[in-house]
RONUZA-579447 format. One record per atom (N, C-alpha, C, O): residue in three letters; x, y, z. Coordinates in steps of 0.2 Angstrom, whole numbers, plus 5000, padded with zeros to 4 digits. Example, Ala and Ser with C-alpha at 12.3 -4.5 7.8 and 13.67 -1.06 7.14 Angstrom:
<pts>
ALA506649725039 ALA506249785039 ALA506649845039 ALA507149835042 SER506449895035 SER506849955036 SER506450005039 SER506750065040 
</pts>
This chain:
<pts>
UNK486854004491 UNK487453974489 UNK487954024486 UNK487854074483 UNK488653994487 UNK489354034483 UNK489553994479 UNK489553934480 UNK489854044474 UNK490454004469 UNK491154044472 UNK491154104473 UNK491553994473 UNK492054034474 UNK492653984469 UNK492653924467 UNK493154034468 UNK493754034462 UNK494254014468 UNK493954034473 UNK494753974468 UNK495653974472 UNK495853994466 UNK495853964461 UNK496054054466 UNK496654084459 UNK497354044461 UNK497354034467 UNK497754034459 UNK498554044458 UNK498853994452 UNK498553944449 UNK499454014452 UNK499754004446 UNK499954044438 UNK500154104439 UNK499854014433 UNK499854064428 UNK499354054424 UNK498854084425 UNK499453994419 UNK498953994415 UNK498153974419 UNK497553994419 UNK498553924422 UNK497853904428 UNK497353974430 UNK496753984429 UNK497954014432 UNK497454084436 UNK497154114431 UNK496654134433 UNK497454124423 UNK497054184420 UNK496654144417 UNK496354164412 UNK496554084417 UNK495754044414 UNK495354064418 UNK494954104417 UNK495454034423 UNK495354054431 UNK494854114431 UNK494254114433 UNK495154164430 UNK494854244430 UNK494354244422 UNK493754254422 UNK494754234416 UNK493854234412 UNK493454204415 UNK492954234416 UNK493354134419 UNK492854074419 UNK492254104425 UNK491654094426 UNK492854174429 UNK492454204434 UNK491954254431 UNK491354264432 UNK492354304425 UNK492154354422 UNK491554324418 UNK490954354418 UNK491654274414 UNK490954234410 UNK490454214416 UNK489854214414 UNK490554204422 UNK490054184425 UNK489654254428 UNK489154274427 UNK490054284431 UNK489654354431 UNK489054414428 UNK488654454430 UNK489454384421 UNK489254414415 UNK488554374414 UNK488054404415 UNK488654304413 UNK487954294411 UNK487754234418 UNK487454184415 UNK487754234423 UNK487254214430 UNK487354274435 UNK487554254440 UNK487254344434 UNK487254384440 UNK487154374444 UNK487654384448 UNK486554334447 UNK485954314452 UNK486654304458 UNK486754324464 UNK487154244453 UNK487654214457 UNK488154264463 UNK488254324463 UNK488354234466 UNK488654264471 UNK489454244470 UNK489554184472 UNK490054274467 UNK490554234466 UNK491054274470 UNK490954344471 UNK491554244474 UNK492154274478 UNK492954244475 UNK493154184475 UNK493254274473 UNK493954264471 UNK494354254477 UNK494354294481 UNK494754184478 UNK495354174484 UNK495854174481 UNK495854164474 UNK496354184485 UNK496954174481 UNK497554144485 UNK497354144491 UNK498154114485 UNK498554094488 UNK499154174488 UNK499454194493 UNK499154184483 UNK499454244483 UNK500054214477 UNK500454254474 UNK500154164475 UNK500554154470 UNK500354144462 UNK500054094459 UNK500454214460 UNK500154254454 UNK500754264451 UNK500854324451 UNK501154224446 UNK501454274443 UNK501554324438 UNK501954374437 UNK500954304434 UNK500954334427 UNK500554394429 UNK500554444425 UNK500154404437 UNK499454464437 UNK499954504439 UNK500554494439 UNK499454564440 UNK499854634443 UNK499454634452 UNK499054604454 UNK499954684455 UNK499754654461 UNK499154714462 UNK498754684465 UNK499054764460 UNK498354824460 UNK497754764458 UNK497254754460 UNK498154694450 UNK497154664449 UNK497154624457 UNK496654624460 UNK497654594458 UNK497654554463 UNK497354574469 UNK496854544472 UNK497654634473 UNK497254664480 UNK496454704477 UNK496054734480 UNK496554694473 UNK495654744470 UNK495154684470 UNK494654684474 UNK495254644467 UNK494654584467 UNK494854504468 UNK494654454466 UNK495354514474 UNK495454414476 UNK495754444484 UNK496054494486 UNK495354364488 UNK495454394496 UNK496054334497 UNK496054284494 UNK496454364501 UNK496854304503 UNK496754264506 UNK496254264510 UNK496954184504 UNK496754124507 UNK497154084511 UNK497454044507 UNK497254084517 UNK497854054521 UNK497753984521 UNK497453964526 UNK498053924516 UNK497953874514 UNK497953814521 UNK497853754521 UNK498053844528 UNK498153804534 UNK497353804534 UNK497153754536 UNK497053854534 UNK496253834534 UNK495853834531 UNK495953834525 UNK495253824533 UNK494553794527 UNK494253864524 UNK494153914527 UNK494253854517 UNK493853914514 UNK493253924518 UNK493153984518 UNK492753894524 UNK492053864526 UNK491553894519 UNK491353944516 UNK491453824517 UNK491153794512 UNK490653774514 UNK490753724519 UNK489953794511 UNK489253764514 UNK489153714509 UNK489453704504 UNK488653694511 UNK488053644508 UNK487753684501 UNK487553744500 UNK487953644495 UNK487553664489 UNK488253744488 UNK488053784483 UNK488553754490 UNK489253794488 UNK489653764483 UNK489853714484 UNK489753824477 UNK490353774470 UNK491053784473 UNK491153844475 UNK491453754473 UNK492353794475 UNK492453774466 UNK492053724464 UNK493053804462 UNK493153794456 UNK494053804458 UNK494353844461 UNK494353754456 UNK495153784456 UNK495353774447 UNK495053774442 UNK496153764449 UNK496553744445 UNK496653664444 UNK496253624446 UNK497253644442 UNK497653574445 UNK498453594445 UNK498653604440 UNK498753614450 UNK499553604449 UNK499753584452 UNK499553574457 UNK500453554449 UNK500853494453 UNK501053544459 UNK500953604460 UNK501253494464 UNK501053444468 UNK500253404468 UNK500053344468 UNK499853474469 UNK499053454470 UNK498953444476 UNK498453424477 UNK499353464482 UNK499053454489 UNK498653524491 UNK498453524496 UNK498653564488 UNK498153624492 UNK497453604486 UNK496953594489 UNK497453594481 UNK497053564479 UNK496553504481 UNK495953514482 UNK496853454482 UNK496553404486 UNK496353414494 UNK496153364497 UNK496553464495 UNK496253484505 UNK495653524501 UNK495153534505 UNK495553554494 UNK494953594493 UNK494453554493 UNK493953574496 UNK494453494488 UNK494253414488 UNK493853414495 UNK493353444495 UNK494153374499 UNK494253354503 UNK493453394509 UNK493053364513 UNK493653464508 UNK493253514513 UNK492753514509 UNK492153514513 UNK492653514502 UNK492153514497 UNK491453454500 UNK490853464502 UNK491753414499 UNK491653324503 UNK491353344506 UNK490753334505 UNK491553354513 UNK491553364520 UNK490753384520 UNK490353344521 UNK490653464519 UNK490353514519 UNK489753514514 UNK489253554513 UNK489753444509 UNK489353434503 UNK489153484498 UNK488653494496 UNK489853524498 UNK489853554493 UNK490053534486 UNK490253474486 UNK490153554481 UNK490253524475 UNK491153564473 UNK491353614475 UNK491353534469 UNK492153524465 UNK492253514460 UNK492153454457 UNK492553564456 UNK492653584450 UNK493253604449 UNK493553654452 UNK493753554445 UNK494553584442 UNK494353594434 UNK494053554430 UNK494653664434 UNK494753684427 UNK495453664425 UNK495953684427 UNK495353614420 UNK496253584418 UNK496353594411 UNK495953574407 UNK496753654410 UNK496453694403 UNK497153674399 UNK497253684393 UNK497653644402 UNK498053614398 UNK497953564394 UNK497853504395 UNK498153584386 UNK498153554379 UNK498453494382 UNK498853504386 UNK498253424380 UNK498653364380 UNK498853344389 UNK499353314392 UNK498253374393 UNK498553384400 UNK498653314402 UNK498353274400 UNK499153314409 UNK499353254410 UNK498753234416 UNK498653274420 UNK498453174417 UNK498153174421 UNK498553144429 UNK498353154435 UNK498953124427 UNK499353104434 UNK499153144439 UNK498953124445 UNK499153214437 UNK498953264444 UNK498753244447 UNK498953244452 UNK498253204447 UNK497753174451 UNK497753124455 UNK497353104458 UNK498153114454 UNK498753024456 UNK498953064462 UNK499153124462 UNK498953024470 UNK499353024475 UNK499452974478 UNK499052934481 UNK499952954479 UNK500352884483 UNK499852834479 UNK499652794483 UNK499752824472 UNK499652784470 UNK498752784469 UNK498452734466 UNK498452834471 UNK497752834472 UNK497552894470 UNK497852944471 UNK496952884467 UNK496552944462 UNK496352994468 UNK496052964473 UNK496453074466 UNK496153114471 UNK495653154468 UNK495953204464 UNK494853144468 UNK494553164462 UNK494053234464 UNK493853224470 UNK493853294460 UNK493553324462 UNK492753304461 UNK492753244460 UNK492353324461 UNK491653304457 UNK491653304450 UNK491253274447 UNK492153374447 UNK492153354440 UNK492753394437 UNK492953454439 UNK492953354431 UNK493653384431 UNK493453434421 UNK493353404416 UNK493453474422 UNK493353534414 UNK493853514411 UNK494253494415 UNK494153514402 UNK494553484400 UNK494353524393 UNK493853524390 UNK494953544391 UNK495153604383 UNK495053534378 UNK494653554374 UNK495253474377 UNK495353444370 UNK495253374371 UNK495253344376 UNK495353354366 UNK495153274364 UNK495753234370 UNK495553204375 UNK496453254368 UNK496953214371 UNK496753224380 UNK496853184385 UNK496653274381 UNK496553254389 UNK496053224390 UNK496153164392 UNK495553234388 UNK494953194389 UNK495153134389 UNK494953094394 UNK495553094384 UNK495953034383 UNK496252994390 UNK496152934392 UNK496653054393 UNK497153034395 UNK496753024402 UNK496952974406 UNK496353054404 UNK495953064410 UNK495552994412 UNK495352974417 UNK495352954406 UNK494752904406 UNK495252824404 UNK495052774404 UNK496052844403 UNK496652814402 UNK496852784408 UNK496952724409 UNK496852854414 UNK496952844420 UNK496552794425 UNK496852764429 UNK495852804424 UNK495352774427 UNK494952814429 UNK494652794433 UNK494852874428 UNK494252934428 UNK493952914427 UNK494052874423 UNK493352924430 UNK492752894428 UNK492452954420 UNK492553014419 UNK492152914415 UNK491952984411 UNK491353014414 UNK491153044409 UNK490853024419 UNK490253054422 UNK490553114423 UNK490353174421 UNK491253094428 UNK491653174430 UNK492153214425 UNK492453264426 UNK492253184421 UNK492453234414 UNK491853254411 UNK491353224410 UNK492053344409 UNK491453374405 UNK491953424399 UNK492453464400 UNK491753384395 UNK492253404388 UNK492053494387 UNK491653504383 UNK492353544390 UNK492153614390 UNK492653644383 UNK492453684379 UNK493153634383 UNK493553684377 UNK494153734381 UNK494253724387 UNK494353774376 UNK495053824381 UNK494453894384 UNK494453944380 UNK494253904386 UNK494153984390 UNK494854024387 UNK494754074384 UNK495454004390 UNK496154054388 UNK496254064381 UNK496254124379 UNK496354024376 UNK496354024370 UNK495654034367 UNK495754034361 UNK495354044367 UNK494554054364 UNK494654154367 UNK494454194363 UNK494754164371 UNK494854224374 UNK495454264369 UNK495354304365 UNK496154244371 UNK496454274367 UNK496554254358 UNK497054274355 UNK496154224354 UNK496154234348 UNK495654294347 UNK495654314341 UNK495354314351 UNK494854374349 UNK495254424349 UNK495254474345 UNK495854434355 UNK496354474351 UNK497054484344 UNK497454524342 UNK496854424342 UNK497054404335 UNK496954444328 UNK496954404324 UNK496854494326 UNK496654544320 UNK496654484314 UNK496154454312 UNK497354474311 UNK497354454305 UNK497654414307 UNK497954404312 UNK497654364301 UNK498054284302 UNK498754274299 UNK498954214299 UNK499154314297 UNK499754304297 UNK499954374299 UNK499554424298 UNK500754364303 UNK500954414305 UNK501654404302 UNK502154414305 UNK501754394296 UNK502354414293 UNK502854454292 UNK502654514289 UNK503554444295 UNK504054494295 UNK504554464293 UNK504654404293 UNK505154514290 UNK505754494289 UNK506454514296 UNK507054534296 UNK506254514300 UNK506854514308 UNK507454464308 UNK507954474311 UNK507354394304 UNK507754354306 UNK507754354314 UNK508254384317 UNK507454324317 UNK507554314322 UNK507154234323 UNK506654214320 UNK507554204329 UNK507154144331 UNK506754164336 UNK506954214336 UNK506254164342 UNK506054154348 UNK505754094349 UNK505254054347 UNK506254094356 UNK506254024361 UNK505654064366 UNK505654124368 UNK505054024368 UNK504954004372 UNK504853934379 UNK504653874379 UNK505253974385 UNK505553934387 UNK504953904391 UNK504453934391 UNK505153824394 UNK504853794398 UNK505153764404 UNK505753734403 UNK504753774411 UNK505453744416 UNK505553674416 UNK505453634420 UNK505953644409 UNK506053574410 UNK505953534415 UNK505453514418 UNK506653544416 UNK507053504422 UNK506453504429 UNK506353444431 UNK506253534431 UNK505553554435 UNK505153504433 UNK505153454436 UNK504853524427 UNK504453464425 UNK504453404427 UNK503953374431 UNK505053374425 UNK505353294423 UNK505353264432 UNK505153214434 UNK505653324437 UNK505653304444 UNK504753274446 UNK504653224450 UNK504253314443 UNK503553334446 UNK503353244440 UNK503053194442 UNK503653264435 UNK503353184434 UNK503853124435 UNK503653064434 UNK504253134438 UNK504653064441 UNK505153034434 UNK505552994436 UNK505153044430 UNK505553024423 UNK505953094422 UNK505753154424 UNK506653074418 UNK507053134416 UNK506853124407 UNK506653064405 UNK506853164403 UNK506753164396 UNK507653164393 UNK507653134388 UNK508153194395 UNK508853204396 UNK508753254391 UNK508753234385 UNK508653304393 UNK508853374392 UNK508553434397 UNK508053434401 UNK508853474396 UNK508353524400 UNK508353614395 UNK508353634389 UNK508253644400 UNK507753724395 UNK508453744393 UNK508653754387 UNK508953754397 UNK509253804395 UNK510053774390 UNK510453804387 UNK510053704391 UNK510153664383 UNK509953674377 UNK510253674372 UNK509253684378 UNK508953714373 UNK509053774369 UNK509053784363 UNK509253814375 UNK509553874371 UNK510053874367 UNK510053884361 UNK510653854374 UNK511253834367 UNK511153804362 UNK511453834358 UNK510753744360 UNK510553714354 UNK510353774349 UNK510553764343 UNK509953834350 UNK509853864348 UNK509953924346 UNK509753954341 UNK510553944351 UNK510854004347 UNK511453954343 UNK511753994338 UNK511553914343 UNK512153854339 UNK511653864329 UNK511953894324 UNK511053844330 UNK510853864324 UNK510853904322 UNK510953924316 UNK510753964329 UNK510554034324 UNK511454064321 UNK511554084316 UNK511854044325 UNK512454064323 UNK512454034316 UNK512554074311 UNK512253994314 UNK512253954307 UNK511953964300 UNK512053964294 UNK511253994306 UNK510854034299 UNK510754104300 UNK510154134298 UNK511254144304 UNK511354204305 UNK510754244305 UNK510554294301 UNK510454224310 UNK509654224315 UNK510054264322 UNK510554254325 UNK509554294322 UNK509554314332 UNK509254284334 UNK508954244331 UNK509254284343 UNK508954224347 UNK508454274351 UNK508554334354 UNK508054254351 UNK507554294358 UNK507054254362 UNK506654214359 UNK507254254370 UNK507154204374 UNK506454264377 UNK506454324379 UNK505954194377 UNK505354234383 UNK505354174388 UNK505154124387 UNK505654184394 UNK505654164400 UNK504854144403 UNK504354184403 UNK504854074406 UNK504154044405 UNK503954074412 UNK504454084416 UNK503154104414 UNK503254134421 UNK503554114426 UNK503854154430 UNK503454074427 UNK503854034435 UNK504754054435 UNK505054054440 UNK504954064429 UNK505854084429 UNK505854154430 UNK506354194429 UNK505254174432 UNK505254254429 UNK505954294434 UNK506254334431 UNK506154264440 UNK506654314444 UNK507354254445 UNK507754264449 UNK507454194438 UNK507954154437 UNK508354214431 UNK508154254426 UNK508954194433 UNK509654214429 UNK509954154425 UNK510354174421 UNK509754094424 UNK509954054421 UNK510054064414 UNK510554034410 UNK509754094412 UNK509754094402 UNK510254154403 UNK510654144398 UNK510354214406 UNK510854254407 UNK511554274402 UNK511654314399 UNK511854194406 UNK512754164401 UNK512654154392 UNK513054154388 UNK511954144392 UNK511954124387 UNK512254174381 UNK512354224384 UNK512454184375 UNK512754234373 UNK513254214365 UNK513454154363 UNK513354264362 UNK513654214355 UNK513954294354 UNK513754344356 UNK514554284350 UNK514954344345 UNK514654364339 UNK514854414336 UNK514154324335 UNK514054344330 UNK513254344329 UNK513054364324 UNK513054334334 UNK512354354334 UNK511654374340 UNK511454324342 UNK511354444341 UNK511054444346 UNK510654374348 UNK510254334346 UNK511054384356 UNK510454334360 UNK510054394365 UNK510454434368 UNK509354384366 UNK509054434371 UNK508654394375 UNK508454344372 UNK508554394380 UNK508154364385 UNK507554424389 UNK507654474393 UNK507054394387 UNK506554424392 UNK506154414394 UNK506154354394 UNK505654424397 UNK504954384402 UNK504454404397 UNK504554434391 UNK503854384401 UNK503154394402 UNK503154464403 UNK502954494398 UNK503354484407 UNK503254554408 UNK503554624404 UNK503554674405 UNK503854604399 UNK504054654393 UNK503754654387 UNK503654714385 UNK503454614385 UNK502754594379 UNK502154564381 UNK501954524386 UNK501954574376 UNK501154544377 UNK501454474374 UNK501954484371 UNK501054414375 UNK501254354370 UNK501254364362 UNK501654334358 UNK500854394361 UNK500654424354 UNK500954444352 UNK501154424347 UNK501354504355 UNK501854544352 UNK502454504351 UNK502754514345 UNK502554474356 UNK503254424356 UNK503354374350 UNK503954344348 UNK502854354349 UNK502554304344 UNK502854324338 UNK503154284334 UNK502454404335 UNK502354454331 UNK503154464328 UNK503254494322 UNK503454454331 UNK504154494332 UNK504554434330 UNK505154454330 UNK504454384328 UNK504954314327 UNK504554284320 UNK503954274317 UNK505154264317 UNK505154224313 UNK504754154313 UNK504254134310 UNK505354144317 UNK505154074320 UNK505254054327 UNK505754064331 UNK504354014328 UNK504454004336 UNK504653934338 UNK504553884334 UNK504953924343 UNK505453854346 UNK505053864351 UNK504853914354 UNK505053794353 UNK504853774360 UNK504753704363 UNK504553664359 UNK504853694368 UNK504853604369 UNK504253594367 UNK504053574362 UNK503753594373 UNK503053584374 UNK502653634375 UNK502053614373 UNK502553714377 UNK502553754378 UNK501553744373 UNK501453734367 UNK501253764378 UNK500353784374 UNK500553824369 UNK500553804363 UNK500953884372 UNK501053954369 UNK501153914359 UNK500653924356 UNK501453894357 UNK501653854350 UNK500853844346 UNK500753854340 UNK500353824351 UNK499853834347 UNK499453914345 UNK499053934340 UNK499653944350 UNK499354014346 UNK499854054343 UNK499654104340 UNK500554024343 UNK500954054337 UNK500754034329 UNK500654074324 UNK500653954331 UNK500253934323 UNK499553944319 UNK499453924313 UNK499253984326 UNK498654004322 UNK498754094322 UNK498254134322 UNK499354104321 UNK499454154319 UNK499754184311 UNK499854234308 UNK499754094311 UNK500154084303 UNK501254094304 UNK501654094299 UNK501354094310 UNK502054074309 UNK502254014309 UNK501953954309 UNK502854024308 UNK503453954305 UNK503653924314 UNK504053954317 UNK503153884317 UNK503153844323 UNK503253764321 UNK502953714318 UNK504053764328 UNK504253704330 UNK504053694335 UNK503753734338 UNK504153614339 UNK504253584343 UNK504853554344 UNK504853494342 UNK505453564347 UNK506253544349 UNK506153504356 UNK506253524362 UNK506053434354 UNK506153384361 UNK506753344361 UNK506653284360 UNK507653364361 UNK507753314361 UNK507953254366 UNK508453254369 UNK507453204365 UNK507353154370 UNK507253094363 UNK507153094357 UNK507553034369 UNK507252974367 UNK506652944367 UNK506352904362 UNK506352964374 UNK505652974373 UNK505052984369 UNK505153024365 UNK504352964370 UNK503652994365 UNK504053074369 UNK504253094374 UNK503853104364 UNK503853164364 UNK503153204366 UNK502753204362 UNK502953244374 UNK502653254375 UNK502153314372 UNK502453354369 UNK501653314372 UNK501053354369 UNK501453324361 UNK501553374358 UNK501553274358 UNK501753234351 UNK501153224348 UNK501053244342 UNK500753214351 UNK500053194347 UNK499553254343 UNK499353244338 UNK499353314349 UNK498953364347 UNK499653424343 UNK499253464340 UNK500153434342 UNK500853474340 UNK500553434334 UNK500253474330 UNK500553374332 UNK500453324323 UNK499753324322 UNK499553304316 UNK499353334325 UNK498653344323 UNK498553424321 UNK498153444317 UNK499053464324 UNK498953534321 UNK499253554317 UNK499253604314 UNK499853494315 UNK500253514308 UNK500853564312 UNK501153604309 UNK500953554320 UNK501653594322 UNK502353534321 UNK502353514327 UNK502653514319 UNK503253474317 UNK503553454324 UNK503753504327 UNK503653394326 UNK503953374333 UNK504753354330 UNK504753324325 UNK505353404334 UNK506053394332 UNK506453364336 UNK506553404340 UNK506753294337 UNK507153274341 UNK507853284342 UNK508253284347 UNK508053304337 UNK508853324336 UNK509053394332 UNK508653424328 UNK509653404335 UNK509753454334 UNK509653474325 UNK509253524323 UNK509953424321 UNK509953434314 UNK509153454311 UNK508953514309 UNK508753384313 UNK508053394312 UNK507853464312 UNK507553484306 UNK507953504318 UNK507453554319 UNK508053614316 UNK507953674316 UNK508653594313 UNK508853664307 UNK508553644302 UNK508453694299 UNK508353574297 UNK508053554292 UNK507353594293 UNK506953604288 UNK507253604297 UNK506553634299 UNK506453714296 UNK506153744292 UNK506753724301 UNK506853814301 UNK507253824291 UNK507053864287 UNK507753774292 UNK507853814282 UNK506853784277 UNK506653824272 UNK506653734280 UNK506053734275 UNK505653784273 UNK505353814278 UNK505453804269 UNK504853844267 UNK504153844267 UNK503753894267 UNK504053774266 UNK503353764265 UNK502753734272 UNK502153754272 UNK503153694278 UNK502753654282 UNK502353724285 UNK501853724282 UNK502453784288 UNK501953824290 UNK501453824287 UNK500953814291 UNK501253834281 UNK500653834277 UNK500053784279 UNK499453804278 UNK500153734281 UNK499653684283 UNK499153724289 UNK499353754294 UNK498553714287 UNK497953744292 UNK498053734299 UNK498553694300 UNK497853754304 UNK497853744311 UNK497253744312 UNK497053804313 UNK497053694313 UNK496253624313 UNK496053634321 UNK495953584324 UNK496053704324 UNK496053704331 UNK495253654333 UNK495353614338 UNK494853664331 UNK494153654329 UNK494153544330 UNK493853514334 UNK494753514326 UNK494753434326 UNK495153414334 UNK495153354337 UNK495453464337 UNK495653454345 UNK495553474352 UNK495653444357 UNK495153544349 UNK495053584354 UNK494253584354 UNK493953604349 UNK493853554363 UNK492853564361 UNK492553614360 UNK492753654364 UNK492253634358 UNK491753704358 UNK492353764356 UNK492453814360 UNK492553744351 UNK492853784350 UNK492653884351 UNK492053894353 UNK493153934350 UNK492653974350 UNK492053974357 UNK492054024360 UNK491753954357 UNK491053954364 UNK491253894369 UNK490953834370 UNK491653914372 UNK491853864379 UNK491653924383 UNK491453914389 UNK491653974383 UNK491354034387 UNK490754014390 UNK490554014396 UNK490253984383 UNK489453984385 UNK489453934389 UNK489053934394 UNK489853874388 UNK489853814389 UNK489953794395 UNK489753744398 UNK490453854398 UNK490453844405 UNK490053874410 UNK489953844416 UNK489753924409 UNK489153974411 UNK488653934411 UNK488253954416 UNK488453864407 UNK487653854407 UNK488053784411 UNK487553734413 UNK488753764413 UNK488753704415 UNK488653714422 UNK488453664426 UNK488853774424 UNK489053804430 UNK488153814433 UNK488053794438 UNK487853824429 UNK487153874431 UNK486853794434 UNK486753784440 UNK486753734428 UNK486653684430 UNK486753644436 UNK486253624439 UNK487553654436 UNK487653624442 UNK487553654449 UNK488053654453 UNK487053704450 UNK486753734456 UNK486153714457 UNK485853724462 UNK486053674452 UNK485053644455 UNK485153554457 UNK484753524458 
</pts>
């Protein structure tokens, strides 16, 4: 038998690559092959041609009998569900890593009908939620933890990264994209957000620093953005590490963005800015962790002037499963689901 990964994407893809490096490391025996669609933004392309073969998604992986496929979930979901689909066929078994906090289970919704893998892996209480909300069955949810967050707090040293830069950092989100892929508008989109943003900092004579979410990585839209009396800087993924970027701000802003939970367990001053009429999405796991959800402009300057809400602990452990050891947990789920 093989395990085989479909990498692409961002966050999808680098959970994607620990959940392969963990399975290596502790099932050798296994035989694992990395595919790829080729749409990688966040990888470099030397990791990419060194350890993943191309997958021309008009054909079958050919998937045998007792063979694991593992993917991701991204909207749309239609190359996903043709992996479904061959998995079935071939009686092989089916695995979505959905490593998104508060993740939406709709993915799995087409034309009104559930497209299910054999079993869907799940970071936190609220997806698990939201999956068995839907009609999932719970046999096929396996409460695993974050693999991405559990990996990167090991690159964590100290728990407050305190500076005085005045500066804000926006991490941006592709709104507007979003709201298309769920069918509802929130009535705002990312780069409102900006403006909202340098409008405070003009106020509390703050700089602005935008980290462009990967998929904007080759958009100009935040560009115009711009103020007379206070730097605005705009930059990707590919100029900092998240850490660094994080490291380098006061205070982090962002609609929904994961990224806001490992700002906060970092010990900085993290918002949530959704102005909508709307439940505010990931609203529930942001207030269980003590990140502040902002609807209006004011709100979220009452925010940034307070001193005190940072301070409350960030209780990753009350939201997120197997905290810390979603590594082991996938290793022995994986090893299991071969016999």
């Amino acid at each position: 038998m093989k395990v085989y990964f479909f990498v692409t994407g961002n966050l999808a893809a680098e959970t994607l690559l620990i959940a392969a490096d963990e399975l290596k490391s502790k099932c050798p025996d296994l035989e694992v092959e990395l595919l790829t669609d080729g749409i990688l933004p966040t990888l470099s392309n030397d990791l990419v041609s060194s350890t993943m073969k191309p997958h021309n998604m008009e054909k079958e992986i050919g998937l045998e009998k007792g063979d694991i496929v593992i993917t991701g979930m991204m909207w749309p979901g239609d190359k996903e569900r043709k992996i479904f689909r061959e998995a079935k066929k071939s009686k092989a078994k089916s695995v979505v890593l959905l490593q998104d906090i508060s993740g939406d289970a709709n993915k799995f919704m087409y034309q009104g009908t559930l497209h299910l893998p054999d079993h869907i892996c799940v970071s936190d209480t609220l997806t698990y939620e939201n999956l068995l909300n839907i009609g999932i069955p719970k046999n096929k949810v396996v409460s695993l933890g974050s693999l991405y967050l559990d990996n990167l707090f090991k690159e964590i040293k100290k728990d407050n990264y305190y500076n005085k830069n005045r500066k804000i950092g926006y991490l941006t989100v592709p709104n507007e994209s979003d709201f298309k892929n769920w069918g509802s508008s929130y009535g705002y989109d990312e780069v409102e957000v900006g403006e909202d943003l340098i409008e405070l900092g003009e106020r509390l004579n703050m700089d602005l620093i935008i980290r462009k979410h990967p998929k904007e990585h080759n958009s100009d839209k935040y560009d115009y953005l711009g103020s007379n009396s206070i730097e605005c800087e705009v930059t990707s993924h590919k100029d900092a590490s998240i850490i660094d970027f994080i490291s380098s701000c006061d205070v982090v802003v962002s609609t929904y963005s994961t990224t806001l939970i490992i700002a906060k367990k970092m010990g900085k001053k993290v918002i949530s800015y959704q102005p909508t009429s709307n439940n505010a999405f990931r609203g529930d796991v942001y207030n269980r962790l003590g990140i502040p959800v902002t609807k209006s402009k004011e709100e979220l300057y009452s925010y940034i002037l307070a001193s005190n809400f940072q301070e409350s602990k960030c209780d990753l452990g009350s939201v997120i499963f197997n905290y810390n050891h979603s590594g082991e947990k996938f290793s022995s789920f994986i090893d299991e689901l071969r016999y």
